[in-house]
Backbone as a ProteinNet text record, in pm:
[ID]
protein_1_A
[PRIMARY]
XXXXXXXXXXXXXXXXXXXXXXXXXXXXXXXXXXXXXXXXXXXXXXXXXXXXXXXXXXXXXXXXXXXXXXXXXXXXXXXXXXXXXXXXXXXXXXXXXXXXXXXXXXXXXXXXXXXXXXXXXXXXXXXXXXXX
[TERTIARY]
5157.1	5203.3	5276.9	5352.7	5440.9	5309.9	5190.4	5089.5	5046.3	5034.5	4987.6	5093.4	5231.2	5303.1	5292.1	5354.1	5314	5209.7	5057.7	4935.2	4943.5	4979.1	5019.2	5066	5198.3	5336	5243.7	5194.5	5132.2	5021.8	4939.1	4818.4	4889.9	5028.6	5042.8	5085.2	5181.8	5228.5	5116.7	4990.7	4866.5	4815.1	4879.3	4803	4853.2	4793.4	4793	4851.9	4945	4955.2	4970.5	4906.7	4907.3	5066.7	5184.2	5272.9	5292	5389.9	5443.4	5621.5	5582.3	5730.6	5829.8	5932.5	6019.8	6014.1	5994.8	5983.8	5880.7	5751.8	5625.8	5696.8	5645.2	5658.8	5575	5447.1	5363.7	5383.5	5382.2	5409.5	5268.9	5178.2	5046.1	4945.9	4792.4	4702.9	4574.3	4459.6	4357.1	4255.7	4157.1	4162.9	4024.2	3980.8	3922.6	4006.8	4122.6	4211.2	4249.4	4326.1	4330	4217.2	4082.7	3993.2	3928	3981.1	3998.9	4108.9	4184	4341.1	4257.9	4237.9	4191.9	4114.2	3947.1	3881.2	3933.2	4048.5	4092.6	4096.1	4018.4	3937.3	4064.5	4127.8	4292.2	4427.3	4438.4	4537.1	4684.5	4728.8	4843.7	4874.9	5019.7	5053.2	5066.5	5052.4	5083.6	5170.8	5326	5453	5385	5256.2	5265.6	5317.2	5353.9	5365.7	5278	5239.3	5109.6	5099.2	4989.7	5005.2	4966.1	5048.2	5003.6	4967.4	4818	4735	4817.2	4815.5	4803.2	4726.5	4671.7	4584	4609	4534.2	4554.5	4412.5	4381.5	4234.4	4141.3	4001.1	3901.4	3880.6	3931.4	3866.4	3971.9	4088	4213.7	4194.8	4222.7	4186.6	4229.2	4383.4	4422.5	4350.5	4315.6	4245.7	4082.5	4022	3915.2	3905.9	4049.7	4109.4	4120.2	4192.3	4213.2	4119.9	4043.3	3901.8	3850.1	3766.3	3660.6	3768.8	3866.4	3947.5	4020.7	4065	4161	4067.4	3978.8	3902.1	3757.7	3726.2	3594.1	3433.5	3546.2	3400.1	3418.7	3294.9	3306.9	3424.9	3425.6	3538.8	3427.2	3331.9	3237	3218.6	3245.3	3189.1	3297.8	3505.9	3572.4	3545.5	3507.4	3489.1	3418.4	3289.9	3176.8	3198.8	3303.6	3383.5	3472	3523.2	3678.4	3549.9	3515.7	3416.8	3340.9	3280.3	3221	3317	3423.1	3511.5	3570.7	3585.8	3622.8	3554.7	3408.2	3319.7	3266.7	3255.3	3219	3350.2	3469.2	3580.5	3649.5	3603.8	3662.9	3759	3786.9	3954.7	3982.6	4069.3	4157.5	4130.1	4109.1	4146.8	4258.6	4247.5	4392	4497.6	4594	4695.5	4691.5	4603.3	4651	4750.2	4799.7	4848.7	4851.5	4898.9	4895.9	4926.7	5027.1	5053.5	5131.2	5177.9	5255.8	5389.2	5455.9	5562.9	5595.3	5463.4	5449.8	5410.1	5340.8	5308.5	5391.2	5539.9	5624.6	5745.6	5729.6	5840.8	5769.6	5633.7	5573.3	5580.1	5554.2	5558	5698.4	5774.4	5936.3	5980.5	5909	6041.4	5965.8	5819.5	5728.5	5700.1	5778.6	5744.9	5594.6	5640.6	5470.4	5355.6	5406.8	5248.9	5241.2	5154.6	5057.7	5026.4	5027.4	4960.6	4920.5	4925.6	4908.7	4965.7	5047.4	5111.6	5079.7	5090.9	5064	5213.2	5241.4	5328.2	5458.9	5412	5522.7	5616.5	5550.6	5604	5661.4	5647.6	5719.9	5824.8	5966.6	6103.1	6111.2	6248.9	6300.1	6290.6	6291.8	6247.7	6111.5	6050	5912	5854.2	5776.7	5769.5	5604.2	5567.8	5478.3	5380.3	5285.1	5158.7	5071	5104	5021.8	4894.3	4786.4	4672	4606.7	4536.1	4520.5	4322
-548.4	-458.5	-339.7	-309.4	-283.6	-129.7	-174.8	-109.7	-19.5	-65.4	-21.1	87.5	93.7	180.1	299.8	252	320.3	443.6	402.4	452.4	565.3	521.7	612.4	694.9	650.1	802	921.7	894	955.3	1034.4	954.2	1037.2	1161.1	1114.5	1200.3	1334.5	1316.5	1405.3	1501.5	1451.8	1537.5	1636.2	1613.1	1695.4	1869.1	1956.3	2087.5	2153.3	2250.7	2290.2	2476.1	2537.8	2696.4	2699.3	2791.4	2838.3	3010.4	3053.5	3207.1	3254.3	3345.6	3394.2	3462.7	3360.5	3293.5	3470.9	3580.1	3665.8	3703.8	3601	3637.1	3538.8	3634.5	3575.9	3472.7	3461.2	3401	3260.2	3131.5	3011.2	2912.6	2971.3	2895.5	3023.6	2950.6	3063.1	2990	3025.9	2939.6	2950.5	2862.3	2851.6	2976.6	3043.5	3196.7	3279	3342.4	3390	3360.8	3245.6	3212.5	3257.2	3235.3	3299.8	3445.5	3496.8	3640.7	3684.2	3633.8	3672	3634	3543.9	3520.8	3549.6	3616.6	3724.8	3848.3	3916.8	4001.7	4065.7	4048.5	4137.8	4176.4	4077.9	4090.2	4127.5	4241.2	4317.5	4330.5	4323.7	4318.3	4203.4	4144.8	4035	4118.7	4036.6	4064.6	4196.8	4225	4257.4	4400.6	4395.3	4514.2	4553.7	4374.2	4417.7	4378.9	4447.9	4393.1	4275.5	4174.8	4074.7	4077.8	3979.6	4008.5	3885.9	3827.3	3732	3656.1	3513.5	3494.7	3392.4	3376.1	3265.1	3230.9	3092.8	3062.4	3055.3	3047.2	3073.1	2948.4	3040.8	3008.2	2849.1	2796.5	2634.2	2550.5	2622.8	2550.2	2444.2	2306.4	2259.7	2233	2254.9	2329.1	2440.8	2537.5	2639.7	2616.1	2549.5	2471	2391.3	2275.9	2249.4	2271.5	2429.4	2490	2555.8	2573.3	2675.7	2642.7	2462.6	2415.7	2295.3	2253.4	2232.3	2251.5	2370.9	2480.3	2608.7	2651	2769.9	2759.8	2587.5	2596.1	2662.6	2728.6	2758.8	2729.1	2709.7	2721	2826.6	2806.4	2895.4	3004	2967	3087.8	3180.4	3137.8	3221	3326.1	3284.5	3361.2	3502.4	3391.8	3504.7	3616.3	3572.1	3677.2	3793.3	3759.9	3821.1	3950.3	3846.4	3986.8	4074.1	3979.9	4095.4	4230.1	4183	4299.6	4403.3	4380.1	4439.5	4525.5	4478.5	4539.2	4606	4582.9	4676.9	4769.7	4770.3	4876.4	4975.3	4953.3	5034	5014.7	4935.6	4946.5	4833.2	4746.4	4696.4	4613.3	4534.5	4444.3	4289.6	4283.9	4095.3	4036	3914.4	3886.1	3882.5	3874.9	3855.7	3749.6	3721.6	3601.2	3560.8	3425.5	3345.3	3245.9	3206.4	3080.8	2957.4	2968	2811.5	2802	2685.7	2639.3	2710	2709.1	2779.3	2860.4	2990.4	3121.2	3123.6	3082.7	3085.2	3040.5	2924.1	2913.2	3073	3098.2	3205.8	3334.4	3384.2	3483.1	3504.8	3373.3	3390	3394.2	3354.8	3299.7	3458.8	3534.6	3629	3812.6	3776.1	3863.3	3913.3	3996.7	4024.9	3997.4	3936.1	3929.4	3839.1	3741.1	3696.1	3552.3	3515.1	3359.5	3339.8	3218.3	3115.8	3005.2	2906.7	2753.5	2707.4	2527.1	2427.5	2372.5	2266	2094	2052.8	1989.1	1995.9	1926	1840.1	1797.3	1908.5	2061.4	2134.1	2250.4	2210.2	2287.3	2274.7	2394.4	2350.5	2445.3	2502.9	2569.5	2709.6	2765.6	2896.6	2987.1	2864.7	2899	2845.5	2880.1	2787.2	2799.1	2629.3	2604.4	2658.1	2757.8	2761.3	2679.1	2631.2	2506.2	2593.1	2555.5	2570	2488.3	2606.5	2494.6	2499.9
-1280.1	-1176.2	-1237.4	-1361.1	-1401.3	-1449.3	-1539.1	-1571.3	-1519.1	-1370.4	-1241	-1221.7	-1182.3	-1185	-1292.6	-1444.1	-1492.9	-1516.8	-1497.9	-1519.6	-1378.6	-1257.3	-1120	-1186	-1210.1	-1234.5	-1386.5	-1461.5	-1570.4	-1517.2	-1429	-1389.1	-1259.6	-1187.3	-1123.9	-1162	-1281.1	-1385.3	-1450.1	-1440.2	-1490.7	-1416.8	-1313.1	-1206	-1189.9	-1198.3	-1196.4	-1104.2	-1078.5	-928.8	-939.7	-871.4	-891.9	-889	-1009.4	-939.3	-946.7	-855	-866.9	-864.6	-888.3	-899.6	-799.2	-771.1	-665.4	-574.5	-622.4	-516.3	-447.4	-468.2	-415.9	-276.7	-143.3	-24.1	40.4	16.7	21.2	-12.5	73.4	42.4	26.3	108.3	106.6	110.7	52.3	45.4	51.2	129.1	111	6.9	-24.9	-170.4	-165.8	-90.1	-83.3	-144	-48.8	-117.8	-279.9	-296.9	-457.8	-529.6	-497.9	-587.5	-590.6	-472.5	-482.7	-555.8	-593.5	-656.2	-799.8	-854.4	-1002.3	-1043.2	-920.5	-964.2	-978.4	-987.9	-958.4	-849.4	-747.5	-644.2	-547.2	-487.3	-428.2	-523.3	-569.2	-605.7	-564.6	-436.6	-382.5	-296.8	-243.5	-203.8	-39	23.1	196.1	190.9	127	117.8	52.1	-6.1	-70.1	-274.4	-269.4	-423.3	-534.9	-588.4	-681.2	-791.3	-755.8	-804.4	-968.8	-1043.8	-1193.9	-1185.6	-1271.5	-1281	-1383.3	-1472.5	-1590.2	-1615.9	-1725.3	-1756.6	-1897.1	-1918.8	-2040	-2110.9	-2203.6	-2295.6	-2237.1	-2195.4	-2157.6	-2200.7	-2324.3	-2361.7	-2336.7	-2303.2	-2252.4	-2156.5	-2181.3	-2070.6	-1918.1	-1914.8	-1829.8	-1743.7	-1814	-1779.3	-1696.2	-1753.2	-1680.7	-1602.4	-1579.8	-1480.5	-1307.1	-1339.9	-1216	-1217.3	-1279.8	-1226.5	-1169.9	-1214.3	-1144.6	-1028.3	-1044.6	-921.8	-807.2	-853.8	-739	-707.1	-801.4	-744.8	-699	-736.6	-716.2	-791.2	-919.8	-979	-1100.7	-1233.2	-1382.4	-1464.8	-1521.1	-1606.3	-1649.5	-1704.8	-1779.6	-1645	-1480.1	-1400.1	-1367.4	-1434.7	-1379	-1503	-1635.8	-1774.3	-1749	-1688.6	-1638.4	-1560.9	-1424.3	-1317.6	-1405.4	-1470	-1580.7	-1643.2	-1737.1	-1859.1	-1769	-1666.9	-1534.8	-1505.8	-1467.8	-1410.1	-1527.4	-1645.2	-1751.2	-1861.6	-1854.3	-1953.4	-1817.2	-1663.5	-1637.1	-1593.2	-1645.7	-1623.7	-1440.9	-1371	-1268.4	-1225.7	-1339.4	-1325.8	-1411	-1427.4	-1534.7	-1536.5	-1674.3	-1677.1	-1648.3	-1642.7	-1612.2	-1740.1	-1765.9	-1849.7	-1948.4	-2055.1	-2095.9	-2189.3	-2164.5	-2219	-2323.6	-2458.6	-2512.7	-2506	-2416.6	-2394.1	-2256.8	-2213.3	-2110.7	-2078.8	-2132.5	-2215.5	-2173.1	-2254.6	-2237.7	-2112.1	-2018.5	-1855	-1791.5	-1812.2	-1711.9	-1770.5	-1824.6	-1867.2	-1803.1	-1858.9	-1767.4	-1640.8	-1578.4	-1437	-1393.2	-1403.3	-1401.1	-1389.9	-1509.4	-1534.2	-1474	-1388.7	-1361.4	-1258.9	-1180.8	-1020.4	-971	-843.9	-827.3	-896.2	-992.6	-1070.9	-1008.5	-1083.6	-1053.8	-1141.7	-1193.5	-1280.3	-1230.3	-1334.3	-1323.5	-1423.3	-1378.3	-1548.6	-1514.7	-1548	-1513.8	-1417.1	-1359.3	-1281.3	-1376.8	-1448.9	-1528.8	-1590.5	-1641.5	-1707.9	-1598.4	-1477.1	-1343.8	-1360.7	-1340	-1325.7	-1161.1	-1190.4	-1065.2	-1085.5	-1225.9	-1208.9	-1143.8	-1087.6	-993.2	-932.2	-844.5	-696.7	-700.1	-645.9	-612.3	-481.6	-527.1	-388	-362.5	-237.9	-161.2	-139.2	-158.4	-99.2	-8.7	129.2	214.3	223.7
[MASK]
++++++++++++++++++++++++++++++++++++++++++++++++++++++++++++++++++++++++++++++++++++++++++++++++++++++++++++++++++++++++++++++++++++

């Protein structure tokens, strides 16, 4: 029984959750939206202030994670999305990141942005978006 507990609390700790930075107003977003926000395509938050993306490297597994879990698509399909947007000059990749770390501090300290951690590496300097 003891196993059983254990193996729960670890696998729950694995689990991913989009967060942003405590001045984004926005508490929930449906998971359209979210993937208009990480295709770049949605630029500004409700309020008007412009959202800064971050991500962590394409083989990250984290990163593949929330792609094909929270956004619903391959990772090679968000790569494809940026590289478009960015070899024909009409907008930006997202921000990336190296590690956990560097994405709870980015977002933490970044008007306006979004990421993703694993929830274990969540503190209070940033707040979780529920997706509905």
């Amino acid at each position: 029984m003891l196993l059983f507990f254990v193996k729960t609390e670890i696998w729950a700790n694995d689990r991913h959750e989009i967060i942003i930075n405590p001045t984004v107003s926005e508490r929930e977003l449906s998971v359209n939206s979210l993937r208009s926000i990480f295709s770049m395509r949605l630029k500004t938050w409700s309020d008007g202030t412009k959202i800064r993306v971050f991500v962590l490297p394409d083989d990250d597994p984290l990163h593949q994670s929330v792609a094909k879990e929270k956004l619903n698509v391959f990772p090679y399909q968000l790569r494809s999305t940026w590289d478009r947007l960015v070899f024909s000059g009409t907008g930006q990749a997202p921000i990336k990141v190296n590690s956990a770390e560097e994405m709870l501090a980015k977002v933490a300290n970044t008007p306006g942005a979004i990421g993703y951690l694993w929830r274990a590496k969540i503190n209070e300097h940033v707040h979780v978006l529920q997706i509905k």
